[in-house]
C-alpha positions, -999 to +999 in steps of 0.1 A: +637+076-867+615+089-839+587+114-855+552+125-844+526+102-864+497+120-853+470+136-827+473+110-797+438+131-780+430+167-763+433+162-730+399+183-710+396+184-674+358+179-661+340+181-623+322+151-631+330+122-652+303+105-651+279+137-660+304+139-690+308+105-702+272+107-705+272+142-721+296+132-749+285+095-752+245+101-755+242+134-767+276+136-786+276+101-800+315+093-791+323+056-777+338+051-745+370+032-753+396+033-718+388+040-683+416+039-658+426+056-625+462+072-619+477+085-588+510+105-587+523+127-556+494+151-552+465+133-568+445+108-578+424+115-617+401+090-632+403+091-671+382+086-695+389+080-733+360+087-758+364+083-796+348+089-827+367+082-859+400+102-857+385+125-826+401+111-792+395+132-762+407+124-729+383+134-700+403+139-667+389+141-631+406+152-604+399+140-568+412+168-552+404+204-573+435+221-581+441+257-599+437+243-641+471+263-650+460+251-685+422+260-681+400+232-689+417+222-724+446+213-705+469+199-731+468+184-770+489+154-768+511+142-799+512+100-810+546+089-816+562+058-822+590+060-807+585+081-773+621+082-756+639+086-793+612+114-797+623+128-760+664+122-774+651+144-806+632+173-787+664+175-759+688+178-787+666+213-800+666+225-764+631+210-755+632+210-713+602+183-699+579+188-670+597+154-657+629+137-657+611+108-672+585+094-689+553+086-672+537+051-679+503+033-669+498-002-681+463-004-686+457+030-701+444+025-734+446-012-735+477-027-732+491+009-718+505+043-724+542+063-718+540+100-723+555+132-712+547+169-711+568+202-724+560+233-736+553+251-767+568+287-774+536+301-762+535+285-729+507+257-745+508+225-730+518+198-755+525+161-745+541+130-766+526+099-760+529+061-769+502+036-770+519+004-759 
């Protein structure tokens, strides 16, 4: 049965990743665990995963500055084991996605990542995501 097994990460947009890798690396004490560069229709983000114990947060760049609709905590992103019976689950209590489909990058994380974004009765910006 498809269920959320945890905080995947918070997902924080930043105007320089290096600048903040090095913020939250040396003066924070997280590790760097994932780099990786996506592009989808409109842009291209480098990401950067840092980690301490339990505490994932995902550092996002954007190439070309949009308007952060989110602010800069754009989104706290759910673990699941089971991302499309999670999706199945969510659409059967009237959950409606930002996407037809779940977004994938093989080498986010390691051996890759599948997520997708809704939102929450508020408006927040939540997102359920599988390690692969």
């Amino acid at each position: 049965m498809a269920e959320i097994i945890g905080l995947a990460h918070i997902g924080v947009f930043v105007k320089d990743i290096e600048v903040s890798k090095k913020f939250y690396t040396e003066v924070l004490g997280l590790e760097l665990i994932n780099e990786c560069v996506f592009v989808d229709d409109t842009n291209t983000f480098t990401i950067a995963f840092i980690q301490k114990g339990t505490l994932v947060i995902e550092l996002v760049m954007m190439k070309y500055q949009t308007e952060l609709r989110d602010g800069v905590v754009d989104h706290v992103a759910m673990q699941v084991d089971d991302l499309e019976g999670m999706m199945e689950k969510l659409a059967a209590q009237g959950i409606e996605f930002e996407s037809k489909e779940a977004i994938s990058h093989p080498t986010m994380l390691g051996n890759g990542a599948k997520w997708i974004f809704f939102r929450g009765p508020d408006n927040e910006h939540l997102e359920i995501s599988q390690i692969l």
